[in-house]
N, C-alpha and C positions, 0 to 999 in steps of 0.2 A: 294145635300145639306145636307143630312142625317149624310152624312160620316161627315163634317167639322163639321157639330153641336155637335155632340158625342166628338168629340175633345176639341169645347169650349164649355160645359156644366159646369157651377159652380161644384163647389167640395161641398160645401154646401148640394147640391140634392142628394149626391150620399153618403157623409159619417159625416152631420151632420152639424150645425151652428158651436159648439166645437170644433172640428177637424180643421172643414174646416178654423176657424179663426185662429186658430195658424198657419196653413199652409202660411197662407198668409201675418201673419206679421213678422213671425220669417223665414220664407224659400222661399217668395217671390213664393209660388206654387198657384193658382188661382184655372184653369181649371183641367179639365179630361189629357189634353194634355204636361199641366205642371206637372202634376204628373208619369206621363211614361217618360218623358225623365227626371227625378229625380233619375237619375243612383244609382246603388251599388256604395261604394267607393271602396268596398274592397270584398272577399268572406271567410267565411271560413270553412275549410271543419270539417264534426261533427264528435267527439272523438279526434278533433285535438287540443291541447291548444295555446292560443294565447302568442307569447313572450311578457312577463309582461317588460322584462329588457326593450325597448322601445319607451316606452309609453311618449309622450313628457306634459311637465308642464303646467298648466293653461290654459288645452285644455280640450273638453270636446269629450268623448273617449267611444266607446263600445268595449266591451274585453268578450270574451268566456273563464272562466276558472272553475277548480276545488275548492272545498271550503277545506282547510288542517286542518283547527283548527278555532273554534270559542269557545267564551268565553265572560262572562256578566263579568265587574268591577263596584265596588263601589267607590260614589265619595260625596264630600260635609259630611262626616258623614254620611253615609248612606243613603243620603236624593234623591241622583241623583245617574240613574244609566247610563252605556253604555253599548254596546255589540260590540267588537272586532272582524270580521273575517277576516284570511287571506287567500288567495288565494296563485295559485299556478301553477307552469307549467316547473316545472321540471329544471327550470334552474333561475328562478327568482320567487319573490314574490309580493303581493300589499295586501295594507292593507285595510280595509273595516270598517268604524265608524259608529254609530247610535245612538241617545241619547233619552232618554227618553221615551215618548210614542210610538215613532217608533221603540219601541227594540223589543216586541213581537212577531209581525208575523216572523222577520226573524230570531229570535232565534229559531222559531219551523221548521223554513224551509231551512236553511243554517246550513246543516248540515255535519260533515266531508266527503268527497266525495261524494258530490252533484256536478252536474256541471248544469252551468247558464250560461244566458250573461247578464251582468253587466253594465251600463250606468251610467256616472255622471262628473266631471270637478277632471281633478288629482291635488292633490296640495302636498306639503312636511309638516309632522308632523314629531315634535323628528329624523330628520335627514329620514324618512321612506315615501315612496310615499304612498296616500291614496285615497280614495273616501268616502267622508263625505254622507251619508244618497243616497248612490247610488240608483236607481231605478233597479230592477232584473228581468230576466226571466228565470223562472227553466226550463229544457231542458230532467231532464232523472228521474224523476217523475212522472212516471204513472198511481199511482194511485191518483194524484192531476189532477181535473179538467182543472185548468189552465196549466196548467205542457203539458197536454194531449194536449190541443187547442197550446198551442207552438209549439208541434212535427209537427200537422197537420200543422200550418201556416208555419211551415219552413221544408215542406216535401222536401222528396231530400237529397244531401249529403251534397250540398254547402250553406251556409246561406250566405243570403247578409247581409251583412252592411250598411247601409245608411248613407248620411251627415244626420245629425242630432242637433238637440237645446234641453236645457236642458227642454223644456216643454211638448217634444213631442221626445221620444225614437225611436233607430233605426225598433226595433220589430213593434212599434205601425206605424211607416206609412209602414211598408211590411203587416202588414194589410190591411191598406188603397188603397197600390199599387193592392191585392190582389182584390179589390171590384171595381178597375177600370179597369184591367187587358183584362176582354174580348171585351174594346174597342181598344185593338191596333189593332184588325179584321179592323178597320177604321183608321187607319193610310194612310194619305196621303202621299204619294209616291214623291219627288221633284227630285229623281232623272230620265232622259229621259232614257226609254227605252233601247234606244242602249248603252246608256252608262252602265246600269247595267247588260243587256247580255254581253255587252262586257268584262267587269269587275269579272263577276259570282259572284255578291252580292246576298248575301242571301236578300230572300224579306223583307220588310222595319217590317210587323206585325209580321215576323217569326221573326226578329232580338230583335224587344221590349220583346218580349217573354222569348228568350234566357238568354237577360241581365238581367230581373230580375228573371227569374226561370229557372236557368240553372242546366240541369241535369249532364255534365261533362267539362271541363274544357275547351276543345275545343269548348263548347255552347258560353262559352265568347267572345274567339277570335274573334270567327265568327262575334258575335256582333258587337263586337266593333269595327272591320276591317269595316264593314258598317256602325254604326254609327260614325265613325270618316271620314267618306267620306261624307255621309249629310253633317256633319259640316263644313266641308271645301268646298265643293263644292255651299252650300247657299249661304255661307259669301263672297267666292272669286265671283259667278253670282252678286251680290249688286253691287260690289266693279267693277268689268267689265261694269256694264248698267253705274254705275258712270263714270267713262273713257270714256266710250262710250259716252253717251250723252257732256259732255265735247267739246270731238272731234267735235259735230256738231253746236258748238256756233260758232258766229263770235268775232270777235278779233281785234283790230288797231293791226297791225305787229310795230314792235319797233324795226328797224334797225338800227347799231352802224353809225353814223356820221363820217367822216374823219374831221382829225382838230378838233372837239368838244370838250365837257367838259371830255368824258372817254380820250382823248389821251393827253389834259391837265395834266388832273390828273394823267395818267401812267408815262409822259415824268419828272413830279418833284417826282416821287416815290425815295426813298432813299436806296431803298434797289430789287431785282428781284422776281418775283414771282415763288412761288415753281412749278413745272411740273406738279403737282396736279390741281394746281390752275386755270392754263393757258388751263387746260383739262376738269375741270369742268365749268370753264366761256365760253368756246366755245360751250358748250354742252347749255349753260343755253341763249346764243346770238343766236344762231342757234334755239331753241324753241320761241325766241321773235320774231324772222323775221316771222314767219308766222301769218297766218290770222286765226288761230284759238286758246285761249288762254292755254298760258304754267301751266302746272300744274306740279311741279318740286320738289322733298327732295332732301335738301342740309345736308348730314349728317356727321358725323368728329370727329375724336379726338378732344378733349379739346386743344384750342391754336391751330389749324390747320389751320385760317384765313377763313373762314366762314363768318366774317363781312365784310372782303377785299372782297370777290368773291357778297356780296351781292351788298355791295357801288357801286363794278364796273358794273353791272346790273340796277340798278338804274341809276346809269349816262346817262349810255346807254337810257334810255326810257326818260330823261329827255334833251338828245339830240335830241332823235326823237316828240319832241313837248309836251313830258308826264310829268305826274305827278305819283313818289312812295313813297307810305306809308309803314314805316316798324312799325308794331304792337307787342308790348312788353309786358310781363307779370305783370311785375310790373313795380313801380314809378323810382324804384334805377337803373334799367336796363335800362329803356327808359332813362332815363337822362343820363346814363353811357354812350350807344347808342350815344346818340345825342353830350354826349361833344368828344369822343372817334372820331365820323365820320365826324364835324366841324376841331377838329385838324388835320385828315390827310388831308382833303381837304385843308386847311390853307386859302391862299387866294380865293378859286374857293370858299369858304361858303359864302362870302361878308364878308363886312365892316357893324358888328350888329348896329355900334350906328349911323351910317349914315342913316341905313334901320328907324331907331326908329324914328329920329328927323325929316327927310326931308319929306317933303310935295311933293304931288305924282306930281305936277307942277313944283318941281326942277331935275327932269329928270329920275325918277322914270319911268322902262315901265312897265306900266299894260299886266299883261296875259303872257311876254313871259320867263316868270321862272329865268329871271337872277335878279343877286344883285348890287345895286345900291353903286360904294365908291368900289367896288370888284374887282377881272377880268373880264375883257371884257367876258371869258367864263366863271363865276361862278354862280350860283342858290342858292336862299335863304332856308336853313334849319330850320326847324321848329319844337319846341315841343310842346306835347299838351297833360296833364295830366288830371285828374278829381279836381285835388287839386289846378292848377294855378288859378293864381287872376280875375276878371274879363275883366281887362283892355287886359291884357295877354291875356287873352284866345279870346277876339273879334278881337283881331290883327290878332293870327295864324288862326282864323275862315275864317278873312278877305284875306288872305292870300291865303289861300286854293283855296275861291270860285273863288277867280280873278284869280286866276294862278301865282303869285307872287312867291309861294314858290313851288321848287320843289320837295323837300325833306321834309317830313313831320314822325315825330317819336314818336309816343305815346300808350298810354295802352287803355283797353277797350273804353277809351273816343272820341275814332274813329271811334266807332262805332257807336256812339248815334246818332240820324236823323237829328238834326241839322247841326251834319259836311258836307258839299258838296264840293267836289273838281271841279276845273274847266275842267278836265282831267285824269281822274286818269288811265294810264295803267301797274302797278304795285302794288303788294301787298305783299310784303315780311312778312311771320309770323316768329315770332323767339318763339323757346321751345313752339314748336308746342302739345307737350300730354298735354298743359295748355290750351286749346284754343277745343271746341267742333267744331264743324262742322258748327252749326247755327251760331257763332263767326265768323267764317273764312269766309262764303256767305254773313254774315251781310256788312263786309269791299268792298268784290267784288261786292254788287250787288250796289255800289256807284260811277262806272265809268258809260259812255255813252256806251259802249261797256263791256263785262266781259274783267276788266282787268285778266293782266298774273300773276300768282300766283308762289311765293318761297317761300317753308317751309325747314325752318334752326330747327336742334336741334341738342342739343350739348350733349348727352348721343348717344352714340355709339350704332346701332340696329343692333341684328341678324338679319341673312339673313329672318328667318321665319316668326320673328315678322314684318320686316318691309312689308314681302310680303302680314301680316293679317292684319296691323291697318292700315299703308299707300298704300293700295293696286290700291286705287284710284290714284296714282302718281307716274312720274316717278323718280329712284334715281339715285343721285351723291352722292361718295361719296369722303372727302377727309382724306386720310390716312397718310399725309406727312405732319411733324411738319415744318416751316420755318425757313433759319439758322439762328442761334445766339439761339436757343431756347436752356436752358440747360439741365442736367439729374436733376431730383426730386427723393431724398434717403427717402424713408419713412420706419418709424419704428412703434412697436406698443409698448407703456409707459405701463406695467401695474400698475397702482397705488395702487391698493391696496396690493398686494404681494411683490412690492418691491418701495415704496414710494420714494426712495432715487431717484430713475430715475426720476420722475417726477420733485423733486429736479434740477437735471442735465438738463431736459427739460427747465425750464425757465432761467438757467444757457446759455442755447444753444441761448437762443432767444435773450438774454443780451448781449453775444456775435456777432450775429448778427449785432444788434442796432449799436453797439459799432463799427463793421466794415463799418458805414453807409447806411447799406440796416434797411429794415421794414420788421413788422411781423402782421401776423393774429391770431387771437385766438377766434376760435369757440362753441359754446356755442348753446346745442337747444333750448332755453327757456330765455324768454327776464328775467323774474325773480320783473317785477315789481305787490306783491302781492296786494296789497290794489287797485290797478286799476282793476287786474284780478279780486279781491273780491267783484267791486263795478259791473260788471258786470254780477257775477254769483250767487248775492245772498251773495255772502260773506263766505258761509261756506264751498265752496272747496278749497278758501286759506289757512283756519284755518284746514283743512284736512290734505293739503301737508306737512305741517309745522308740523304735527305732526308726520307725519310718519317714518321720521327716528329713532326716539325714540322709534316707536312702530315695525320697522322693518326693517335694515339697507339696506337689500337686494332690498328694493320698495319702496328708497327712490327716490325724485322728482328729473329732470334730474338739472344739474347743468345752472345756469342763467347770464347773459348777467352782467348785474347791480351786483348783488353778487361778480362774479367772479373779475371783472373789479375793484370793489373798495377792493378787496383782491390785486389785481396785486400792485396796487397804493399804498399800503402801505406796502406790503410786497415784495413777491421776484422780482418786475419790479418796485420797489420804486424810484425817479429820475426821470423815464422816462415818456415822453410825451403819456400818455396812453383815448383814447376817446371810443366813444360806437357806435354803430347803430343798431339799427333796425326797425324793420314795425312800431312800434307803434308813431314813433319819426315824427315830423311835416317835410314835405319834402324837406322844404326849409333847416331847420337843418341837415337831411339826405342827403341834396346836398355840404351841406357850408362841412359837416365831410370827405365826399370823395374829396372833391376838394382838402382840405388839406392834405388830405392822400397821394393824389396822386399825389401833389407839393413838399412832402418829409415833411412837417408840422409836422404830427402825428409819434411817434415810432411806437405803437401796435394800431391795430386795433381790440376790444372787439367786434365783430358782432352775429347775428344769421345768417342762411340761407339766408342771402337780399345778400349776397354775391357770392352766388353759383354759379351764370353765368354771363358770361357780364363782369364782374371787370376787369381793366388789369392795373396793377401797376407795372410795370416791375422792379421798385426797391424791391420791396415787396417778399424777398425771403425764411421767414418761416412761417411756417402754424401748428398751436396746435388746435387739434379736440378734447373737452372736452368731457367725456361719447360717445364717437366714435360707439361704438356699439350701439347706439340708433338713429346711421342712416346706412340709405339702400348702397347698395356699389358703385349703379350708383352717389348717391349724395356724399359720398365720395370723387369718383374719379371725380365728376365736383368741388369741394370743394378745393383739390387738386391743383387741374388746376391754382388756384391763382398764386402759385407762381413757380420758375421758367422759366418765361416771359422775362426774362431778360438773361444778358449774364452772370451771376452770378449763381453757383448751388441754386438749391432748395432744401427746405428741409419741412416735413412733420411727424409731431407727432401724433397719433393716441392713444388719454390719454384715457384707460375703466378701470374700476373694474368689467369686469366680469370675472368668473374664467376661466383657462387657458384653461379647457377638456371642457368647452360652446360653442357651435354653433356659437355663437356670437362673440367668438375671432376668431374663425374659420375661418369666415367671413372678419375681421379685417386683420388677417394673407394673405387670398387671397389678399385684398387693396393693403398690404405692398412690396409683393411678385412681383406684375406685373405694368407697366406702361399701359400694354394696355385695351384700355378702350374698344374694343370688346369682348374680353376675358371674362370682370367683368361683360360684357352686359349678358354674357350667366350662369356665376356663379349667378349674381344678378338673374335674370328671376328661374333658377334652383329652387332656394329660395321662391320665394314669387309665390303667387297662380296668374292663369292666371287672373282672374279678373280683378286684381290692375294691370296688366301691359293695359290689352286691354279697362280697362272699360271707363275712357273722351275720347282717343281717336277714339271710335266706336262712339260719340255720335251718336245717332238717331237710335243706334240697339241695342235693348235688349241682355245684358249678354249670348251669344248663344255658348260658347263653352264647356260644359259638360265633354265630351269626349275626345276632340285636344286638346292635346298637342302641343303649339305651339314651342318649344324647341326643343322635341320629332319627334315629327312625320313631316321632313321638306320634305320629298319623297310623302305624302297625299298632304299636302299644294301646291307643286307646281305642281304637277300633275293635282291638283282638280283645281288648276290655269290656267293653261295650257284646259281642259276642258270646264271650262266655258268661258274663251276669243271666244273659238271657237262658243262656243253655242248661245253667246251677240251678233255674228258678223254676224250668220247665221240667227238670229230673236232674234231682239233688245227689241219689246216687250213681246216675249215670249208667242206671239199670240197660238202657238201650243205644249206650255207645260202648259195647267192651272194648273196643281196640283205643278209646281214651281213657278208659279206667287202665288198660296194660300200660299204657306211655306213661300215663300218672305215675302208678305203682315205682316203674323202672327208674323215675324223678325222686323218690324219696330214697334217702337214706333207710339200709337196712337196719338201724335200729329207732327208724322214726318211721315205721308204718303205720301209727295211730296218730300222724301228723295232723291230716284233715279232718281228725274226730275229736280233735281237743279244743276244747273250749281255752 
């Protein structure tokens, strides 16, 4: 027990109340054990300069450089002073500010060829990157005390780097690391024996060692070739005992009827199913016929029919005596859902106003899921929001428990303990990274049996990611558009370099209109201030609203309402132009799509409530306002709008960021590709593993440091492959305790029944 205590020993005990509480609010570091796996980000070696050209904007950044020139100016009449230093590295420069009382010490210490490393947030002055009242550590000052304790702390050739917060500098926790350092002697070991003789990993205390006090370069590799195999190899044993125990639930099997409602429903389809389709609904009817419940990713280009392959799943269990609930993120979807899966069913949904008016004694049958006034083979569909009325909402309750309905399509609010189904043997989630894991169990654990589970999402996963966050499941996926779908031409507007296109942009959309198709116009920000002001106090509306005037470049993203009553009177003047978004009562945000997608509406002014689900096939152009202030997966599900139809699509991607920016960069990839795997891997490239893995890990602490999920896809399936073997050999890991301890320390303290839930 020695060993594990050392590991979770506060930080508090060992480097102070101070220390140890910025640790923990700004770095989420606690123990002993969270501060050794609190990797280097980067190394660098001493005499070496760090490339200054680099360094990216409104990040906060540590840089090892030379001091070239320093100098005091006067300001105010003399009253106020500053001190200037620039730095230096041979092929770029950074400039260095200080005001006032903080000018002295580093006027006497930043001196022409001094070299330091430098801490602080870069930002642009007078066209020149800087760092405002940076924090410094001198490096080749020996006759300075402090100067001298740097060398010692960062003995060796390579310095680490650390993530780091503006409160607490990268130097000051290689301190900290340095005063916990000889408990990695107690590092618990999770990987088995034979696996790391097999492998010739360095041992797990030599490896913490290396990473942060590495004497050559090779000390890293090594590391990190072992600590990227803990990582993967913990993550993928969870993700295996989950499968595994799975496996050993029981299950009603839900086998396809002949004659039923799915052969119904196939024989008035209007059109064939793609080869895709036909391959993954086999795959998904073959996991329903058994007695143990299906656990299944349904994953797919945008418009690849995803809905089609669920409904006909559904049918399927609603043939076999069941009841499926499909659970939707939001209000707009679920409704979209439910009117989208009502109209292909047509007659097989029933006859609503016969269901409403007749009393269950004019030949209503209780329990056995058909609709009354309908087909002989159809099932009552049913929605159920947080927002419906109450009359509504006791119906589709009523509904449920009896068995009435077999189809049931609603948001969190099917979760709540009130709802009980009479049956439930299906669970479809849709845009599954929305939905944690206690979400997903909350739904299943409301059949008499674990129902069978299908998870739909409509952002396209690498192969790595989908093997780390959905590992627990198995995947389909559909890569086949269905025909009649058109090609989507997307371009990128830049507005502020050449205004005139943007111009031409709602000229194109006018055009449209005018050929009888409809448009979308996106927008991140609903824009209405006085509500946002009434909720936050009021003065971060009166903030945004000034900041154009005070800085054009950071100003607020362009708004729903704003933008919309500009169309209206100016370049889309004439045309029938309405709004949606979150904030709008739902019955409004149903009445607005209805008519959108009865052909009603010209333009549709929305936020994001758009992004999945929508399908208006007339609906062929799409204008993304400030485009670069979304991510590329949301893009390209944004996208997905139009082109649904037999009609080309078209796609405007309106930014003012400048052309050499990251962010048109970005923009450029969108325009460049259709495929929405591709973007999966540009998009991920981009943004830190966190934000891709962190909802959908719910129940496991932020655990990957070192994996690269992207990167290292040879680790992940290997460490895959490894631990299936290991789950199946000993399920609870009765004769690996030092992986059952690293498990345990992986799950959230209030999800230590993570691994045993079905």
């Amino acid at each position: 027990m020695d060993r594990v205590s050392s590991f979770d020993e506060p930080l508090k005990k060992l480097l102070g109340g101070a220390t140890a509480k910025v640790m923990a609010e700004h770095l989420d570091l606690h123990t002993v054990g969270d501060l050794l796996h609190h990797y280097p980000r980067r190394y660098e070696e001493r005499g070496k300069l760090t490339a200054l050209a680099d360094l990216p904007l409104d990040e906060h950044v540590t840089v090892v450089a030379q001091v070239a020139d320093a100098r005091i100016l006067m300001f105010n009449n003399g009253r106020g002073k500053r001190l200037e230093v620039t730095l230096t590295d041979g092929s770029g420069r950074l400039q260095l500010v200080f005001f006032g009382h903080g000018v002295h010490k580093p006027h006497k210490e930043l001196l022409p060829g001094r070299q330091a490393m430098f801490a602080g947030k870069v930002s642009v002055f007078n066209r020149k990157m800087q760092l405002a009242h940076p924090t410094y550590q001198l490096l080749d000052a020996s006759d300075a005390d402090e100067a001298t304790e740097a060398v010692d702390a960062f003995a060796g050739r390579l310095l680490p780097i650390y993530p780091a917060c503006k409160q607490l500098d990268s130097w000051r926790i290689a301190k900290a690391v340095d005063a916990v350092l000889p408990s990695a002697q107690d590092a618990v070991d999770p990987l088995p024996a034979s696996l790391r003789e097999g492998r010739g990993f360095t041992p797990l205390p030599e490896a913490l060692l290396k990473v942060h006090r590495p004497q050559t370069k090779a000390d890293i590799e090594d590391a990190k070739a072992r600590l990227k195999w803990d990582e993967a190899f913990v993550l993928q044993v969870a993700l295996a005992r989950r499968r595994y125990a799975d496996t050993q639930l029981p299950a009603a099997a839900r086998r396809p009827v002949a004659d039923g409602l799915l052969d119904a429903f196939d024989a008035k389809l209007p059109f064939t199913l793609t080869e895709g389709q036909e391959k993954v609904s086999k795959e998904i009817f073959d996991d329903l016929a058994t007695e143990h419940p299906m656990h299944r990713l349904l994953q797919g280009e945008v418009g690849s029919g995803k809905t089609m392959v669920a409904l006909r799943a559904m049918l399927t269990v609603v043939d076999a005596g069941g009841q499926a609930a499909m659970l939707a993120p939001t209000e707009v979807l679920a409704q979209q859902h439910h009117r989208s899966i009502t109209e292909m069913m047509g007659e097989l949904a029933g006859n609503w106003g016969l269901w409403r008016e007749a009393p269950l004694d004019e030949g209503r049958r209780s329990g056995d899921g058909r609709a009354l006034g309908g087909s002989d083979r159809g099932t009552k569909v049913v929605l159920l929001t947080g927002s419906m009325g109450m009359a509504a909402r006791r119906q589709a309750l009523l509904d449920l428990v009896t068995g009435e309905a077999g189809i049931v399509i609603g948001t969190h609010a099917l979760i709540e303990d009130k709802v009980q189904f009479h049956d439930l043997g299906l669970v479809v989630v849709d845009e599954q990274h929305r939905f944690g894991v206690e979400q997903r169990d909350a739904l299943r654990s409301k059949g008499k049996q674990p129902p069978h589970l299908l998870v739909m999402t409509a952002t396209p996963i690498p192969r790595t990611v989908a093997m780390t966050v959905f590992g627990d499941l198995e995947t389909s996926v559909l890569d086949q558009l269905p025909a009649g779908r058109s090609p989507i031409a997307s371009h990128v507007v830049p507005a502020k370099d050449k205004p005139h296109f943007l111009s031409r942009a709602w000229e194109r959309v006018r055009e449209e209109v005018e050929n009888g198709h409809q448009a979308y116009v996106v927008c991140p920000r609903i824009g209405d201030d006085a509500e946002e002001a009434e909720g936050k106090g009021g003065k971060k509306a009166k903030a945004k609203k000034a900041a154009p005037e005070e800085d054009p470049e950071k100003r607020p993203p362009l708004a729903v309402l704003e933008i919309a009553d500009e169309l209206r009177k100016g370049a889309l003047a004439g045309l029938s132009v309405e709004v949606l978004h979150g904030r709008m009562h739902p019955d409004d945000k149903d009445d607005v799509m209805r008519r959108f997608a009865a052909g009603d509406v010209d333009v549709l002014v929305a936020t994001t409530v758009i992004e999945v689900g929508v399908n208006v096939p007339n609906a062929t152009a799409m204008v993304i306002m400030d485009a670069d202030r979304f991510g590329v997966s949301q893009l390209h599900q944004l996208r997905g709008r139009v082109g649904r139809g037999s009609a080309p699509g078209l796609c405007l991607l309106v930014s003012e960021a400048h052309e050499a920016s990251p962010a048109r960069a970005r923009l450029s990839a969108v325009a460049a590709t259709l495929d929405g795997f591709e973007l999966s891997r540009i998009d991920l490239e981009q943004r830190r593993e966190g934000d891709v893995l962190g909802q959908a890990q719910s129940g496991v602490r932020s655990s990957l440091r070192m994996l690269t999920v992207i990167d290292d896809e040879e680790v992940i399936a290997a460490a895959r492959e490894e631990a299936v073997a290991v789950v199946a050999a000993d399920p609870e890991l009765e004769h690996l305790p030092e992986l059952r301890t690293v498990l345990a320390a992986l799950l959230d303290k209030d999800r230590e029944e993570y691994l045993d839930k079905g």
